[in-house]
C-alpha positions as CSV (number, residue, x, y, z in Angstrom):
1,X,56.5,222.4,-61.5
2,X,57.3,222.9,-57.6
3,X,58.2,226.0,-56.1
4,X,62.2,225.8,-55.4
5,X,65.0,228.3,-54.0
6,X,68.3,228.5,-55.5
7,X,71.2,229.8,-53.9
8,X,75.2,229.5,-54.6
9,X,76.9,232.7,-53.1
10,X,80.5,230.9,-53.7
11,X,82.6,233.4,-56.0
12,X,84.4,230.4,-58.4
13,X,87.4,230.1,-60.0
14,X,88.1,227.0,-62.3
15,X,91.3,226.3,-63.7
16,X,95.4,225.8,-63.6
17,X,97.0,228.6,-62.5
18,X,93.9,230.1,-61.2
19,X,95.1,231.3,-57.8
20,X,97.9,233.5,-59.6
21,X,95.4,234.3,-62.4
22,X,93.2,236.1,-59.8
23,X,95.1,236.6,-56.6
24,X,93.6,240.2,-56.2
25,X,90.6,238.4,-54.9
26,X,92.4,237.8,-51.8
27,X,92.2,241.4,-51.0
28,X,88.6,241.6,-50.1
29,X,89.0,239.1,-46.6
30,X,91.2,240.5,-44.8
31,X,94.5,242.0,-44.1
32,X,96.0,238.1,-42.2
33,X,95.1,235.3,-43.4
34,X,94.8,231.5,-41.4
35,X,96.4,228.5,-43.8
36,X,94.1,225.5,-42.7
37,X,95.6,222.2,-43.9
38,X,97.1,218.9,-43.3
39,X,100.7,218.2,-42.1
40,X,102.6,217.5,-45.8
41,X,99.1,217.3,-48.7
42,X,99.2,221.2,-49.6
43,X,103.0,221.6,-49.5
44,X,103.9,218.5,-51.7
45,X,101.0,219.4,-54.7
46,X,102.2,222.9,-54.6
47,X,98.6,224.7,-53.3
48,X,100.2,226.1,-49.9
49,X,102.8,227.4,-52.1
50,X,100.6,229.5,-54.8
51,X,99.0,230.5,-51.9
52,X,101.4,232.0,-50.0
53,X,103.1,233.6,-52.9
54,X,100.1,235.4,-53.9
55,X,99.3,236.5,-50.4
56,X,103.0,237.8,-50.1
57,X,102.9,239.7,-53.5
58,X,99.6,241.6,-52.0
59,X,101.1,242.0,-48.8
60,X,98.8,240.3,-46.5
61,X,100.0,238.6,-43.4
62,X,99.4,234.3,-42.9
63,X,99.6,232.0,-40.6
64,X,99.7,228.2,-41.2
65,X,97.7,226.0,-39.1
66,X,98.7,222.3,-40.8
67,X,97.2,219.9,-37.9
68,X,94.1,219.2,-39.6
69,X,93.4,215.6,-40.2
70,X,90.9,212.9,-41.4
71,X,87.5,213.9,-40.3
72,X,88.7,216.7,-38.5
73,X,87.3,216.6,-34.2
74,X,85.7,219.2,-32.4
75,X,88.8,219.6,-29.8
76,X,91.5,220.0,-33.2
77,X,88.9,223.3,-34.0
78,X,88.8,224.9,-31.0
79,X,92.6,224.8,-31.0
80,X,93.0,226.1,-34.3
81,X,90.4,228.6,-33.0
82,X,92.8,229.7,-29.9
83,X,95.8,230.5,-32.3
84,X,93.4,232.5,-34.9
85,X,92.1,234.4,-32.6
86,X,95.8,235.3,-30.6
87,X,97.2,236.5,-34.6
88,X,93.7,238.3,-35.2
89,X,93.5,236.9,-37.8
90,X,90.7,238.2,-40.3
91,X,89.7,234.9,-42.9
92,X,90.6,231.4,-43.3
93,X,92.2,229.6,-46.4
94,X,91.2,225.7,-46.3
95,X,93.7,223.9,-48.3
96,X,92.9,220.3,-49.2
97,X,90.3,217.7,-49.0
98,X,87.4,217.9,-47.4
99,X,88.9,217.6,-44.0
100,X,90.5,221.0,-43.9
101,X,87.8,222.8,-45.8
102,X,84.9,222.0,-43.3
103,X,87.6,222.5,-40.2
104,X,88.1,226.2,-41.6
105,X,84.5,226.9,-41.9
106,X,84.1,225.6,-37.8
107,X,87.5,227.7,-37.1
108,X,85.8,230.7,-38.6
109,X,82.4,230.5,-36.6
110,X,84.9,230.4,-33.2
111,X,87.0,232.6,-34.0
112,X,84.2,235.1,-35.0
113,X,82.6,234.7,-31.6
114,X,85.8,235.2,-29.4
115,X,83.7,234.8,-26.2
116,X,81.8,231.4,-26.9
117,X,82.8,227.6,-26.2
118,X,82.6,224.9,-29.3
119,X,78.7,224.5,-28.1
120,X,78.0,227.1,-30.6
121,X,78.4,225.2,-33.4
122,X,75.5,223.0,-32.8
123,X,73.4,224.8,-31.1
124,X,73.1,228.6,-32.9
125,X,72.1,228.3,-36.9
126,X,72.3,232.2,-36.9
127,X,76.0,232.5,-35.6
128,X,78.6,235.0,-37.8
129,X,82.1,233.1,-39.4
130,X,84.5,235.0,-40.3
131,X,85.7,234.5,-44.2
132,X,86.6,231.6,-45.9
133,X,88.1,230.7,-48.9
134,X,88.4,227.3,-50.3
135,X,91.3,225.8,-52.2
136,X,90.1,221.8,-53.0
137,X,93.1,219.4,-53.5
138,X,90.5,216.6,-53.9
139,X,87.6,215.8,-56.1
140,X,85.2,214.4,-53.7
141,X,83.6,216.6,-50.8
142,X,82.7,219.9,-53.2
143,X,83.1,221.5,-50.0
144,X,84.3,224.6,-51.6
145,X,80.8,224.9,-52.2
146,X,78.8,223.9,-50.2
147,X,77.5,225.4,-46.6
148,X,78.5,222.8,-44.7
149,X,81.0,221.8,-42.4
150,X,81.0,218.0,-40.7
151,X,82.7,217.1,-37.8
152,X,83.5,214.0,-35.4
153,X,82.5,213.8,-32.3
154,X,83.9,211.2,-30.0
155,X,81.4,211.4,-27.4
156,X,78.4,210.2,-29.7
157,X,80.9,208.3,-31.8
158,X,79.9,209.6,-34.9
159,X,80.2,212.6,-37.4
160,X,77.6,215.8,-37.8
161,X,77.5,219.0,-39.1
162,X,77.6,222.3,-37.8
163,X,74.2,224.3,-37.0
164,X,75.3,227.5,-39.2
165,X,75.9,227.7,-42.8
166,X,79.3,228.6,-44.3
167,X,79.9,229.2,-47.8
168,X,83.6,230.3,-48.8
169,X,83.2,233.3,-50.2
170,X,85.8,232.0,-52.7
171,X,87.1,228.6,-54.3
172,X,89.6,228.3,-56.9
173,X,89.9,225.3,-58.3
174,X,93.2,224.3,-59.7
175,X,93.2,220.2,-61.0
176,X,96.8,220.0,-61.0
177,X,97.1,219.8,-57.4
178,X,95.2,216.4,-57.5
179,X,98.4,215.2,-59.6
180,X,100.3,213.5,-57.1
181,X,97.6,211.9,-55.6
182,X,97.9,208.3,-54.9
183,X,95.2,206.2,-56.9
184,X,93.2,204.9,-53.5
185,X,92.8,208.4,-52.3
186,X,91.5,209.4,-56.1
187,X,88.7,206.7,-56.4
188,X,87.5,207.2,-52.7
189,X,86.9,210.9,-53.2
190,X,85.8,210.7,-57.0
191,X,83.0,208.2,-55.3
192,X,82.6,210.7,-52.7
193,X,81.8,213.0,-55.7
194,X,79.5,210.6,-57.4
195,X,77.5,209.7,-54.2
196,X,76.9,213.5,-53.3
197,X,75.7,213.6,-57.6
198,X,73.2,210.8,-56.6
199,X,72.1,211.2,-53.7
200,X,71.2,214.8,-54.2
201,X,69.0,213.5,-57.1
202,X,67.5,210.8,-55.2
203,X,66.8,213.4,-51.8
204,X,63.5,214.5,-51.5
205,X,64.2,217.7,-51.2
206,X,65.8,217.7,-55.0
207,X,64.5,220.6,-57.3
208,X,64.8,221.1,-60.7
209,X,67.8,223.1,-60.7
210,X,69.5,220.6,-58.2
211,X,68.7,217.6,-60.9
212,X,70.1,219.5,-63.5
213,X,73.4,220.0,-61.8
214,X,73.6,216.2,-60.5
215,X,73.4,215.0,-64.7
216,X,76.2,217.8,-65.3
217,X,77.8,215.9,-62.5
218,X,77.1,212.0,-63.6
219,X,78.1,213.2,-67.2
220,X,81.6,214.5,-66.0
221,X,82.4,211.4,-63.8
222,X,80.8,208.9,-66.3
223,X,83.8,210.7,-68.6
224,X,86.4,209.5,-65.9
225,X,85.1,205.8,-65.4
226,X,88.0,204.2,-67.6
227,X,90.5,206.1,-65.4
228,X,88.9,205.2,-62.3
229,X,89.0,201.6,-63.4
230,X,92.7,201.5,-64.9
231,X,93.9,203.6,-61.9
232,X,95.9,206.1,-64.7
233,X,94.6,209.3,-64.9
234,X,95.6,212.2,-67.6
235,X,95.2,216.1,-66.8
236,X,91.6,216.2,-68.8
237,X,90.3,213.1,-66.2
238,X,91.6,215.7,-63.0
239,X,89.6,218.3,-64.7
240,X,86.5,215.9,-65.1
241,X,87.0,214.9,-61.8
242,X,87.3,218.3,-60.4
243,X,84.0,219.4,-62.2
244,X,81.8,216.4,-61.1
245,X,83.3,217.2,-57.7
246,X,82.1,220.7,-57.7
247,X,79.1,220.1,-59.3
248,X,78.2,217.5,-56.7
249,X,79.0,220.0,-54.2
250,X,76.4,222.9,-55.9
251,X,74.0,220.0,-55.7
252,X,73.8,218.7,-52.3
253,X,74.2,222.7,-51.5
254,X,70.8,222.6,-52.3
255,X,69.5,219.4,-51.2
256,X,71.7,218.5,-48.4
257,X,73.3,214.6,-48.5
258,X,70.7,211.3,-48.1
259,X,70.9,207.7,-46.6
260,X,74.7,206.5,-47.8
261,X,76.2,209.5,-45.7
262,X,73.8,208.7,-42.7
263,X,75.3,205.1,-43.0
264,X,78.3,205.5,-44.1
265,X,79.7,207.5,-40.9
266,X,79.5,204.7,-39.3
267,X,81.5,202.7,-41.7
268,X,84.2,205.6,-41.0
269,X,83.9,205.9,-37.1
270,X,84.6,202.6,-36.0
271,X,86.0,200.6,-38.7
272,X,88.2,203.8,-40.1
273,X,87.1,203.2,-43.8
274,X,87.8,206.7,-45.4
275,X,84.3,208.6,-46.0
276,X,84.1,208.5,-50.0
277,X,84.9,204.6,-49.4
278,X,81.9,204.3,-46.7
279,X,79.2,205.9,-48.8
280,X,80.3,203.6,-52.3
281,X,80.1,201.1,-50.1
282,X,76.1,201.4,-49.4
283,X,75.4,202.8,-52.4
284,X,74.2,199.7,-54.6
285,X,71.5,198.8,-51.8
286,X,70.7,201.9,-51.0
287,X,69.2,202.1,-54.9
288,X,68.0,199.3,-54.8
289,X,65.5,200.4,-51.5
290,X,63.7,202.5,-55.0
291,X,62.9,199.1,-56.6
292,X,63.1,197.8,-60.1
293,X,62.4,200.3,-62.9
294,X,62.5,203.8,-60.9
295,X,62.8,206.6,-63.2
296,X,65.1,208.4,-61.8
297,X,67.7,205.5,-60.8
298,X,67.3,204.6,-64.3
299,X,68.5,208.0,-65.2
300,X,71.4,207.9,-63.2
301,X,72.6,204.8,-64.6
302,X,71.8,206.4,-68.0
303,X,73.7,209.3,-67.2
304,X,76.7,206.8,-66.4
305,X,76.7,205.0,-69.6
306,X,75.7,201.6,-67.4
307,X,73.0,199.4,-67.9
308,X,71.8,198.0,-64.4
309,X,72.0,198.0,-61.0
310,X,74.2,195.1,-61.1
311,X,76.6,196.8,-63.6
312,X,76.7,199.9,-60.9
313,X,77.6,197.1,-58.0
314,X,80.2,195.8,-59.7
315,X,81.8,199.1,-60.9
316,X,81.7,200.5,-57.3
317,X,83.8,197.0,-56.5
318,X,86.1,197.1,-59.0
319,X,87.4,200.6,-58.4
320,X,87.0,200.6,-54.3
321,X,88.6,196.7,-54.4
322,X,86.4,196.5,-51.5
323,X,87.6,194.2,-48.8
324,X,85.9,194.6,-45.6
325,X,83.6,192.1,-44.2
326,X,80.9,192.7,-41.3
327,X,79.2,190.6,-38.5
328,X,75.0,190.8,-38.0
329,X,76.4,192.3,-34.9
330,X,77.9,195.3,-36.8
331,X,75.0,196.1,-39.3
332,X,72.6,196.0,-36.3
333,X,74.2,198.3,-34.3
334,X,74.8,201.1,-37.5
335,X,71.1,200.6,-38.4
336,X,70.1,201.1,-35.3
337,X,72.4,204.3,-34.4
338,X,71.0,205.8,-38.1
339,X,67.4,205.8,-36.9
340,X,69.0,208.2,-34.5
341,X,69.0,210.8,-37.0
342,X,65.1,211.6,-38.2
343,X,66.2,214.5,-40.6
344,X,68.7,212.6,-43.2
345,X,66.4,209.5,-42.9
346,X,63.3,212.3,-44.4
347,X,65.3,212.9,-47.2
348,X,64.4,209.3,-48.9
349,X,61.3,210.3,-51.0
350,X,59.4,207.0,-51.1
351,X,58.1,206.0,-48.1
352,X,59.0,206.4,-44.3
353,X,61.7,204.3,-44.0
354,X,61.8,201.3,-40.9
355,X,65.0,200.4,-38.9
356,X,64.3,197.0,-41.2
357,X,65.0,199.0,-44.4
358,X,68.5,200.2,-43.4
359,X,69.3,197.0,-42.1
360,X,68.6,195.4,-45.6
361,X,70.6,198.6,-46.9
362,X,73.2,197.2,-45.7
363,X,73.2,193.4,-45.7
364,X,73.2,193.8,-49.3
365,X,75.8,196.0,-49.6
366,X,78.6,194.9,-47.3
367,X,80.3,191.9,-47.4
368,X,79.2,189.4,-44.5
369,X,81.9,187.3,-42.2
């Protein structure tokens, strides 16, 4: 067995109610606290409002910042970062998806270091953030625990992550905020979820602790599948959801994310298909690059209750109702800017893959014009 590392510093709170349940944790950040969300997500499901409630009962201060959204830019984080830093304020609650969870983390390394432009955040691994805690309204990023923080950036006209790591030093995870989400935004993240589970098995950096939290993972969402498909979803698939969600967070906290996210930012930056949507999308060819009869790919599908590739294809169609056709043009172009990036491309563990390869990846994924 390989040498491996293992590390989750993420203090983790799982269940309804949990934020009232154990509020006192707040006490430990900070005497203000920065809301990060979106305009109306956290105030319709009721997380902003458990939040605030418990931060008033210990008597620490908040601010709301609620201009986060989709894949969250460099310029909306340095704003965010101006207003923290003019209410001093002392940690950061992210409230959401995975949008305002990653822009907290960013907020906090800038507003840690007062006297430094956004260039910091790519450039110095070893920089400070101030605290964060992570309230998930989603089952799809896991960022509530994971280190990382992904951003766009309009210049190279793609996403990428900050240098430093971030954990939250807390998450609570409450499923009844994913209640009143609509049934597109619950596949496309729950696929988010999945594709972190198996691409984190797949990396080559996987470990035998990472592989044993992907299966917890593939079990959960394999337990959701009939939801996913009927699009009706009771409180015990929200938990499932929220458990493969986390669990696929604790996994690629390990491993880091493989091909589909290198190719699926792409898919998001210039044709604006959400970011669970874009890796589901690639996801069929990209196991198929491992060949016929791989033991792990097998496992995967075991782990889902499916019986072939083809039966994964067709699952990933049915609950994305993928529409979106491409040109050669297109696919061309998105193979060629993922070469760009040498590091996710290192993560596939079979051989050193060819700008061919991801081509392929996705001619046999996306639908052609």
């Amino acid at each position: 067995m390989n040498q491996f590392r293992y590390f989750m510093p993420t203090d983790t709170y799982f269940g309804r109610g949990c934020i009232k349940a154990n509020q006192d944790v707040l006490r430990r950040y900070g005497t203000k606290a920065m809301l990060v969300t979106g305009k109306t997500s956290a105030k319709k499901n009721g997380a902003q409002k458990d939040v605030t409630e418990a931060l008033d009962a210990l008597g620490i201060a908040w601010v709301v910042f609620d201009e986060i959204g989709e894949n969250p830019d460099v310029e909306t984080v340095v704003r965010a970062a101006e207003v923290a830093k003019a209410e001093q304020v002392s940690f950061f609650i992210g409230i959401g998806g995975g949008s305002p969870m990653d822009a907290s983390k960013a907020i906090a390394v800038l507003a840690a270091n007062p006297n430094e432009d956004s260039n910091i955040l790519f450039a110095d691994a070893s920089a400070k953030a101030l605290p964060v805690v992570a309230v998930p309204t989603t089952a799809g990023t896991g960022s509530e625990v994971t280190q990382y923080a992904i951003l766009t950036l309009h210049k190279q006209r793609t996403k990428s992550g900050i240098a430093m790591p971030v954990f939250a030093e807390a998450a609570f995870l409450d499923p009844q905020y994913m209640d009143t989400l609509s049934a597109k935004i619950t596949n496309n993240t729950a696929v988010d979820a999945m594709s972190h589970l198996v691409e984190s098995y797949l990396s080559s950096h996987a470990n035998t602790v990472s592989e044993k939290i992907a299966e917890m993972g593939l079990l959960h969402w394999k337990a959701v599948i009939p939801a996913l498909r009927t699009r009706r979803y009771t409180a015990e698939d929200r938990d499932n959801l929220m458990l493969a969600s986390a669990f696929g967070g604790a996994a690629i906290a390990q491993t880091s994310t493989s091909i589909p996210h290198a190719l699926g930012y792409f898919l998001t930056y210039e044709k604006a298909i959400p970011h669970g949507r874009a890796n589901g999308m690639v996801m069929r060819g990209y196991l198929e690059l491992f060949g016929s009869h791989h033991a792990k790919v097998e496992r995967i599908l075991y782990c889902l209750g499916l019986d072939n590739l083809e039966s994964f294809g067709l699952l990933l169609e049915e609950i994305l109702d993928t529409e979106e056709t491409f040109v050669p043009e297109e696919i061309a172009y998105y193979a060629k800017r993922a070469m760009e990036n040498p590091k996710k491309m290192a993560t596939f563990p079979e051989f050193a893959l060819q700008e061919s390869d991801i081509v392929e990846i996705y001619r046999k994924s996306l639908k052609m014009k």
